[in-house]
N, C-alpha and C positions, 0 to 999 in steps of 0.2 A: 660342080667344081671342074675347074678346065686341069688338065695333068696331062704326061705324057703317057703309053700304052702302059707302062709296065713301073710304077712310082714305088721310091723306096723309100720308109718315112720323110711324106713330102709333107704333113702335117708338123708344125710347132705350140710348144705349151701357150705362146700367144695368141697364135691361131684359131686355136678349141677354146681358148676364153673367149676371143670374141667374136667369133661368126655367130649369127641370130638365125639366118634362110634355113626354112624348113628344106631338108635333103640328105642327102647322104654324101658326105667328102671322105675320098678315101686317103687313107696312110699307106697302103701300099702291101703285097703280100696278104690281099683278104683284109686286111683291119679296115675298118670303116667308122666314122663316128657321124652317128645319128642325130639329127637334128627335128625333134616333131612337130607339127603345129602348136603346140602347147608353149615349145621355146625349152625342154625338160631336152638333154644332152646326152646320149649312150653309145656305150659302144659295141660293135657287133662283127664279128668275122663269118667269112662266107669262105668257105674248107673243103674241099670233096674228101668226103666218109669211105670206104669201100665201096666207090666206086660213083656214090651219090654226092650229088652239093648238095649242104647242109649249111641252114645260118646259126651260130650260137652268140646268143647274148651274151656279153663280156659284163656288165653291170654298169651305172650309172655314171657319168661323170662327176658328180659330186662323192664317188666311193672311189672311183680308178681313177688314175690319174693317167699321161699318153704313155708314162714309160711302163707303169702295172698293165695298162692292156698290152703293149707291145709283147710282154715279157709272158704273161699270159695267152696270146696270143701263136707265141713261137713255141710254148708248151704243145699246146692242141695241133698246132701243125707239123708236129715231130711225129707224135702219136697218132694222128690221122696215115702219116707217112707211113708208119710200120704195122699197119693194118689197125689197130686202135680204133675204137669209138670215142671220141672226145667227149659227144653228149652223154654218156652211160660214166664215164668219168666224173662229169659234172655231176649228174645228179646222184655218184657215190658219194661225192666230195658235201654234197648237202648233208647228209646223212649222218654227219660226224658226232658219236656220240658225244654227248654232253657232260662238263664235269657234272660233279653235285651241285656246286653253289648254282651251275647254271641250270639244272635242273630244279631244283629247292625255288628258284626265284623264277620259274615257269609256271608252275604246280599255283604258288603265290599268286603271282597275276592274272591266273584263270579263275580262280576260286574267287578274288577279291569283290566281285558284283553279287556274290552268294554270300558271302560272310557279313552281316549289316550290323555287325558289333566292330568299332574303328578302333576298340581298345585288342580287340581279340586279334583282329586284322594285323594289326602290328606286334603284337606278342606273338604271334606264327611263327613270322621269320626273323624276327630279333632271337629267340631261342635260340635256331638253328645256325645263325651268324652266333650269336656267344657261344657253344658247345659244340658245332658240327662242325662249322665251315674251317675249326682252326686244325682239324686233323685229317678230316677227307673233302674242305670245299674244292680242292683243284685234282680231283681226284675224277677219274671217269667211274661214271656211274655202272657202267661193264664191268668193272673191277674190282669192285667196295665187295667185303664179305662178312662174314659175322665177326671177325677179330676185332675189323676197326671199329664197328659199332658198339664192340666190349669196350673197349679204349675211352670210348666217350661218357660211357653211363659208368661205367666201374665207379670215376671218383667222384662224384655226387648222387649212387645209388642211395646210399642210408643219408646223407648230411643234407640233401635235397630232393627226398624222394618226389614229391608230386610235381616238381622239373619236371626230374629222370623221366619221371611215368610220359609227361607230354612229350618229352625231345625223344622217346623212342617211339609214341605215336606217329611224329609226325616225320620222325626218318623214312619210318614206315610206308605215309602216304607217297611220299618222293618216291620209293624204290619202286610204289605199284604204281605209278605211274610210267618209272621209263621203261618196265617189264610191257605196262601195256603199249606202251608207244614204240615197240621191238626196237628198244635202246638195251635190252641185257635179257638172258634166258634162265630158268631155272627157279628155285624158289625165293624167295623175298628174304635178306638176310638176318630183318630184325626178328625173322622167328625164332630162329635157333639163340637168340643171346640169353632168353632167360635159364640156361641152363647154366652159364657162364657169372651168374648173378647170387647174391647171397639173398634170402626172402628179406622184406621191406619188413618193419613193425607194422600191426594191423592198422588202418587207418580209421581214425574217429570218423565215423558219419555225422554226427552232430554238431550242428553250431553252437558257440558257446551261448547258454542263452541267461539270461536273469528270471527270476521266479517271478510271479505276474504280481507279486504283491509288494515288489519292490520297485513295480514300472514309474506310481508315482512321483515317487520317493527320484526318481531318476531323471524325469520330468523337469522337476523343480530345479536339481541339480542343472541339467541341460542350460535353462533360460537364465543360468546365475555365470555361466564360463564368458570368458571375455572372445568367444569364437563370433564369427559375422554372423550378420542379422539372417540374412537367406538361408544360410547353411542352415541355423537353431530350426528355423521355420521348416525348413525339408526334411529336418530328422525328424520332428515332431509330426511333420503330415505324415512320415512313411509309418510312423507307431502307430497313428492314428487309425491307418488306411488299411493294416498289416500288408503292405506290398513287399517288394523287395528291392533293394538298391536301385539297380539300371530303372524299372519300374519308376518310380518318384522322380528322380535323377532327368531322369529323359523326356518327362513330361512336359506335352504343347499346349499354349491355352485351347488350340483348336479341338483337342479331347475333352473339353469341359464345358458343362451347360449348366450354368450356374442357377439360371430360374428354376430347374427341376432338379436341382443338387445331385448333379449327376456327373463321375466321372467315366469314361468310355476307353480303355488301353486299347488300341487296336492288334490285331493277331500275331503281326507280325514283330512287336513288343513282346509279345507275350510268352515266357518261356516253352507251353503247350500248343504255343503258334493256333492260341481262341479269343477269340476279342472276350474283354471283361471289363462288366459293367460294376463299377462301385457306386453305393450310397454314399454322400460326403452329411455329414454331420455338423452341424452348427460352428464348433470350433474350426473345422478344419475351409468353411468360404471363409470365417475372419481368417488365418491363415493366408488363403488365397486372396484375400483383399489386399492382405498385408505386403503380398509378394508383389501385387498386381504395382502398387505404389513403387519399389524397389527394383522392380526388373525394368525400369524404364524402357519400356518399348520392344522388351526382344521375344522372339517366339517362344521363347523358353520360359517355364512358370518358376524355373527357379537356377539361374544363370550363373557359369562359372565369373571370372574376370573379366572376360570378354564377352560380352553380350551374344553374338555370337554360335555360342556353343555352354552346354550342359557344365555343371561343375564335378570336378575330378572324382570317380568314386572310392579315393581315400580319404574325401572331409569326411565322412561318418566315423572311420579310423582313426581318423587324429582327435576328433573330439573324445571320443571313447577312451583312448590314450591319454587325453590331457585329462579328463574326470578318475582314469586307474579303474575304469568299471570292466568286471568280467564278463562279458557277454559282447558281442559283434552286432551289428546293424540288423544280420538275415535273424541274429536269435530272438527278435520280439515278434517274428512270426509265432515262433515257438509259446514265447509267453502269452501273443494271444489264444492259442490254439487251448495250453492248459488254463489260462482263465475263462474261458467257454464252456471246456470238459467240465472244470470242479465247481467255477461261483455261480453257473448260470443254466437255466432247464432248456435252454436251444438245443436243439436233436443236432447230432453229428454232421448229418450230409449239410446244415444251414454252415456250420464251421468251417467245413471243407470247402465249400461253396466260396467263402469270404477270402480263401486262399487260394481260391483258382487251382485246386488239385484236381487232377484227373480222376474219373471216379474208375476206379479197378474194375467193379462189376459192369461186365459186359450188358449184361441184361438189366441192371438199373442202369447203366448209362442208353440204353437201345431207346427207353420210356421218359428217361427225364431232359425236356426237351426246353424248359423255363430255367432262369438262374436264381430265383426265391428273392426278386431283388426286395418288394416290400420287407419280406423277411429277415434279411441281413440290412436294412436300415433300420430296424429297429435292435437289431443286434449291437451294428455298430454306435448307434447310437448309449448303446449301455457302455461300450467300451469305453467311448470317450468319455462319459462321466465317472468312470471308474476311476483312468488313469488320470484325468484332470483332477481331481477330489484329492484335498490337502488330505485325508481320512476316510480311506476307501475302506470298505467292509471286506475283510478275508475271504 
């Protein structure tokens, strides 16, 4: 750019839109805007520091505009003037601790390639937008202490405990994060709330289950509701299967080998994160036949609305709901586990085995290095003529 020695904003807002030539045209007083091979537009001041020239990047033209750099600009050249480091400014001014919500939504997007459940994924930080963000989201995470985190669990301690329990987990993970990112010192504030708290009622470990001799009975009910075809078919494979929810839910035909009646959940499905292999029984390929017709074409053996993608895992819930039955989807694990124990001579670890439980003993787990599949195909093979049987034997 031709200029005279000494220019004083000789650049205009027109100007900086439309020059292309890679180079450097100055505005005058150090401001210069960058033009790269690329055709990408920045701006950049050249400043003597105590005593040094120094270039600082001013930021991108599509972020500054000529009067933001100027203005920014005459900043750094004040502070250069009275002995100041501009750049040690800059890079304090990076540093800016972060609210919560911008924190909270940090934390989120780092974890999100680790987290390969999309419903859990989103329940995170929808939590934390409904209960956190509305009392400390604009709040610097330097400055959140145990008060405010009472504030937020006090009124849904007892009327929502297993919230409460998550949104102070996951206040939790936020706080250790900006502690470790020397965003705040000291200790993590959701430690100190449970003193602050009144004790929760003890919580049920159990799912609600139905007794194994009213699975039939349940069955029949099932295939008589006016709920969709696929859904009937998917609660009836997961009975079948004793899997659990996401399990069934999530299943691709590419886990199934139908010639050797075989279903295969790979590891990272798998709650124990161990690939497991199920025997599929007679009813449960018609089933899979059934579906195969019905899923017209999608990767999914048993597909929500949109081909797409899995179906929600509240249809188990709403059917349950619309039958009045006491018992949840995960309780027919339970029912099969006691119709194993009490109707049938299968040794324990084959039972265990068909539910994919971790074996406790260190030392029978060091040795048992097979999944007993013959074994638990004939297991499950009893299962299903149990629960299919108009008159099952107690």
């Amino acid at each position: 750019m031709k200029s005279g020695k000494h220019p004083d904003k000789a650049l205009t807002a027109m100007k900086v839109r439309q020059v292309s030539e890679p180079g450097r045209y100055a505005d005058g007083n150090g401001l210069y805007l960058v033009v790269d091979e690329s055709g990408a537009k920045r701006w950049l001041l050249r400043v003597v520091v105590q005593g040094k020239r120094k270039d600082i990047g001013l930021g991108g033209l599509s972020l500054v505009s000529l009067a933001e750099a100027r203005e920014r600009a005459l900043d750094y050249r004040k502070l250069a003037r009275s002995g100041g480091d501009p750049l040690a400014a800059k890079r304090a001014a990076s540093k800016i601790v972060p609210t919560f919500k911008v924190a909270a939504e940090t934390v989120h997007a780092e974890h999100k390639s680790v987290w390969k459940n999309g419903k859990h994924n989103k329940q995170w930080i929808d939590t934390l937008k409904q209960y956190a963000f509305p009392t400390i989201g604009e709040v610097r995470v330097d400055r959140i202490d145990t008060p405010d985190i009472l504030k937020i669990l006090a009124p849904i301690w007892l009327t929502k405990a297993e919230t409460a329990r998550r949104v102070r987990q996951r206040i939790g993970t936020v706080m250790d994060w900006a502690k470790a990112a020397g965003h705040r010192v000291g200790d993590n504030p959701i430690d100190g709330v449970a003193r602050g708290l009144p004790k929760q009622p003890a919580k049920d470990q159990h799912h609600k289950a139905l007794p194994y001799a009213a699975v039939p009975q349940f069955l029949t009910e099932l295939n008589a509701t006016h709920s969709g075809e696929i859904a009937k078919l998917s609660f009836e494979f997961l009975i079948l299967t004793a899997t659990r929810t996401s399990e069934t839910l999530e299943a691709i035909w590419d886990e199934f080998d139908l010639e050797t009646a075989l279903w295969t959940i790979p590891a990272e499905r798998m709650k124990a994160k161990r690939e497991h292999r199920i025997p599929l029984c007679e009813r449960c390929l018609e089933i899979l036949g059934n579906a195969k017709e019905l899923s017209t074409g999608s990767r999914f053996v048993f597909p929500g609305r949109s081909l797409k993608k899995p179906q929600s895992n509240m249809v188990f819930l709403k059917i349950i709901k619309t039958m009045k039955a006491k018992t949840t989807a995960h309780g027919f694990r339970s029912s099969f586990r006691d119709w194993a124990s009490e109707a049938t001579a299968f040794p324990r670890e084959i039972a265990e085995m068909a539910l994919a439980h971790t074996i406790e003993n260190k030392v029978e787990a060091a040795y048992r290095r097979g999944d007993l599949l013959e074994k638990r195909r004939e297991m499950m093979g009893e299962w299903s003529n149990y629960v299919t049987s108009s008159n099952p034997k107690n």
